[in-house]
Residue frames relative to the residue before (quaternion, step in Angstrom):
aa qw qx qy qz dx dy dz
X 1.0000 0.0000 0.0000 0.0000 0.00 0.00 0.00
X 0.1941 -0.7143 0.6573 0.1420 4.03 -0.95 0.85
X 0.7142 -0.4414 0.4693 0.2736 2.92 -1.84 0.67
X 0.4429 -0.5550 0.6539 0.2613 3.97 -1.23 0.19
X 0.0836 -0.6326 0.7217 0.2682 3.86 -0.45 0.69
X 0.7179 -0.4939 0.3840 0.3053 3.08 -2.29 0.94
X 0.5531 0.6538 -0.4056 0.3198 3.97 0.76 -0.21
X 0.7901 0.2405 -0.2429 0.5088 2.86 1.13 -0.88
X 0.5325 0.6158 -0.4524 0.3642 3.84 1.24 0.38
X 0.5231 0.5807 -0.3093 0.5418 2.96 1.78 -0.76
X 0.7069 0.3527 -0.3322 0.5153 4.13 0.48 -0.80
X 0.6931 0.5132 -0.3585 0.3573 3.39 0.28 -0.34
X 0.3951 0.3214 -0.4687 0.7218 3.89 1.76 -0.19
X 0.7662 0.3384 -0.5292 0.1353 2.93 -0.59 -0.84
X 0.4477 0.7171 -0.3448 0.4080 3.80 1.01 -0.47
X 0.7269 0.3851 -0.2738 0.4983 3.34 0.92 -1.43
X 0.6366 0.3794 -0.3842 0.5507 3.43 0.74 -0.64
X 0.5195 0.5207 -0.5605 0.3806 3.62 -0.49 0.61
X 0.5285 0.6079 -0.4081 0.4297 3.09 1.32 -2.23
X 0.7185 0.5719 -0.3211 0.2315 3.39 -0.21 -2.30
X 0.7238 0.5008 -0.2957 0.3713 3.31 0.54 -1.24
X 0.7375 0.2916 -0.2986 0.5309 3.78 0.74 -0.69
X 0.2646 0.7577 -0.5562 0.2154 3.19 0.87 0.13
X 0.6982 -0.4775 0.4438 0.2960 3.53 -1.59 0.78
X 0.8461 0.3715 -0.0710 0.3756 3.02 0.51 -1.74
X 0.5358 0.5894 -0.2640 0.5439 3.55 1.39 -0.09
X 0.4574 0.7699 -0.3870 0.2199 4.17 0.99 -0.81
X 0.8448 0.2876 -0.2663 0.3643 2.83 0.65 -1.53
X 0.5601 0.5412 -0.5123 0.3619 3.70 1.05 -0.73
X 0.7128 -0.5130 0.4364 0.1955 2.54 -2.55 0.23
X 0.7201 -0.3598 0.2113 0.5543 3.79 -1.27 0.72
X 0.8258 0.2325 -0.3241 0.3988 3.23 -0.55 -1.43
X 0.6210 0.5809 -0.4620 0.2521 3.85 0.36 -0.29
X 0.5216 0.6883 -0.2253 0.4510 3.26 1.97 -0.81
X 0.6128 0.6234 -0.0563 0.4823 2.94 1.35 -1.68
X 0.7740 0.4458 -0.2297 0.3866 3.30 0.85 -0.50
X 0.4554 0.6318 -0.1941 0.5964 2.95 1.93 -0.97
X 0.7077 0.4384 -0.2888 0.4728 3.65 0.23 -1.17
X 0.6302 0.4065 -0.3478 0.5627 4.05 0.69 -0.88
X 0.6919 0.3977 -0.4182 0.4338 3.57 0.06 -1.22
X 0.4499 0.7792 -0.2799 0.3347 4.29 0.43 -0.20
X 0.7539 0.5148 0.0763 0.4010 2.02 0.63 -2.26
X 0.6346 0.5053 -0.1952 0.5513 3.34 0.91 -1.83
X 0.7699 0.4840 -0.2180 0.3543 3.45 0.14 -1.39
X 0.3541 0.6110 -0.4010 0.5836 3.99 1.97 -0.35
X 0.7610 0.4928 -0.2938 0.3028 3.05 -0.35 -1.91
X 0.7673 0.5414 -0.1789 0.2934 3.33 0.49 -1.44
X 0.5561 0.6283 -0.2210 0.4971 3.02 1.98 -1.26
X 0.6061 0.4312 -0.2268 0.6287 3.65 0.98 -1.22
X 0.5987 0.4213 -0.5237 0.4356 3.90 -0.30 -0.83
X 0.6910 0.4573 -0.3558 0.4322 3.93 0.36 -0.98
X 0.8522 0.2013 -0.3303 0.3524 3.23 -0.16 -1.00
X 0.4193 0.6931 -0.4036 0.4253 3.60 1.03 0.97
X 0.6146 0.5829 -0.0966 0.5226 2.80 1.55 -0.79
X 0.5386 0.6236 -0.1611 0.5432 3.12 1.47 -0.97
X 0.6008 0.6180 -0.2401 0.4466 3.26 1.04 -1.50
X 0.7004 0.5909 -0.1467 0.3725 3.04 0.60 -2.29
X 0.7607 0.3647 -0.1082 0.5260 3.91 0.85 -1.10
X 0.6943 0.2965 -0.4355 0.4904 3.66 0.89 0.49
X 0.5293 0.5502 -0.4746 0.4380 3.21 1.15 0.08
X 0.6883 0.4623 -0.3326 0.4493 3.67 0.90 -1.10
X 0.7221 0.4337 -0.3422 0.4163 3.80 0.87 0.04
């Protein structure tokens, strides 16, 4: 198994945060509530991927 380089961990939140934004469930609210939703996503992607890289990173070193 190889590592994810950060370009594509980075496009892949970023992807989800896009999803969020057009999301269905997300239309009617206001910008910055949208906006928040879309970042909070995001972040919470990244982090998801940053781990299981990490994961990666430490069975490879064992």
């Amino acid at each position: 198994m190889q590592l994810m380089s950060m370009p594509a961990v980075a496009g892949i939140s970023l992807g989800v945060a896009i999803a969020t934004i057009f999301s269905r469930k997300h239309r009617g609210k206001p910008g910055g509530e949208r906006t928040l939703a879309a970042l909070g996503s995001f972040l919470a992607t990244l982090l998801g991927l940053l781990a299981l890289n990490f994961g990666i990173f430490c069975l490879q070193q064992s």
